[in-house]
N, C-alpha and C positions, 0 to 999 in steps of 0.2 A: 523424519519426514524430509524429500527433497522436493524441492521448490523450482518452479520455470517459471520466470517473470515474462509479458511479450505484450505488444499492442504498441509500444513507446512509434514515436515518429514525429514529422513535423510541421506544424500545423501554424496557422494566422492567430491574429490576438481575437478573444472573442469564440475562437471556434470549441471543438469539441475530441477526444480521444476516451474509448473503455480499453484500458489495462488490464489483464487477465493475469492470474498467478496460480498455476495447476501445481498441485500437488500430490506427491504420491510416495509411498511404502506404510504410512499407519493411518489410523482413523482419523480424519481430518477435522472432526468434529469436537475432538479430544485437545485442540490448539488451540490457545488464542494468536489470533492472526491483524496483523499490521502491515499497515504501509509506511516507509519511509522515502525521503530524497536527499538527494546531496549535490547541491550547487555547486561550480567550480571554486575551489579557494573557500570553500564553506563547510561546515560539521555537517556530520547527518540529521535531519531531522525530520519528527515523527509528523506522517500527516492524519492517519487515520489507522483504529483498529477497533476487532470485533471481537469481546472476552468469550472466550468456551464456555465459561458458565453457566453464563447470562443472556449471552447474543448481544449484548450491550455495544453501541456503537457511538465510537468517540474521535472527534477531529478535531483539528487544530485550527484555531479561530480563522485563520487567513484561506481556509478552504470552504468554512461553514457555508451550506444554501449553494453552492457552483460542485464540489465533488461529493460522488454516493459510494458505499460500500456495500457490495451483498455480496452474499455466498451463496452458491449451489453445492450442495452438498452431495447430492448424487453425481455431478461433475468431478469432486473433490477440488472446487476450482475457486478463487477470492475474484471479486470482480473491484476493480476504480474507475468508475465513468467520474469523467470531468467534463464539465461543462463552461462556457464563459472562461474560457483558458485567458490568461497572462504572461506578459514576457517575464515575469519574475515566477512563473510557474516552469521554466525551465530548469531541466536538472535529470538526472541517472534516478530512478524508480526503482525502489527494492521490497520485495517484500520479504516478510520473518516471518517467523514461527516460532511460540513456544508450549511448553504443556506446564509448566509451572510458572505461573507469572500472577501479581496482583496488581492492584489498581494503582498504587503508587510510580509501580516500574513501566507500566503500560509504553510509556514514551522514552524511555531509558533503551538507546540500543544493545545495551551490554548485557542488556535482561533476554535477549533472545538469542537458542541455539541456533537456529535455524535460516537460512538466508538463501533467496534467492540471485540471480546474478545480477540483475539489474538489467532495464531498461529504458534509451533515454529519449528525455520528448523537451523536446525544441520549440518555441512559441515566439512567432517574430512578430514584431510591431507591425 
């Protein structure tokens, strides 16, 4: 599956940006699908994803209640609204893919094939 990350840009503290991540060549439905970010001078890390299985939807404590994940499926499209953005929510936004992944790996980037290019959103004080 290839992956287009887009929405990133830059916005005040407080405000808001939806992320969009289209995907296209297999059944999109057949992935589980994640968000990552990568701070300057910082690891990648995992903010949210939604297992194929399940639909289960899982984030990382520092976004819980401010970022949503959905998917359209008929789109083939992953959505990340954020909301209540921060300056420490600054960073390149990527999202994956994979078709084989379990609960343990979820947050593991070396667990997915798949990657979009990223896109980055800026949040000034």
């Amino acid at each position: 599956v290839q992956l287009q990350a887009s929405g990133g840009g830059l916005v005040q503290a407080g405000g808001s940006l939806r992320l969009s991540c289209a995907a296209s060549g297999r059944l999109f439905s057949a992935y589980t699908m994640s968000w990552f970010r990568q701070a300057p001078g910082k690891d990648r890390e995992f903010v949210g994803g939604v297992k194929r299985s399940s639909s289960t939807i899982t984030y990382e404590d520092s976004v819980k209640g401010r970022f949503t994940i959905s998917r359209d499926v008929a789109k083939n499209t992953m959505y990340l609204q954020m909301n209540n953005l921060r300056p420490e929510d600054t960073a390149i936004y990527y999202c994956a893919a994979s078709p084989t992944i379990i609960t343990s790996q979820l947050r593991v980037p070396s667990s997915y094939q798949n990657w979009g290019q990223g896109t980055l959103v800026t949040v000034s004080s």
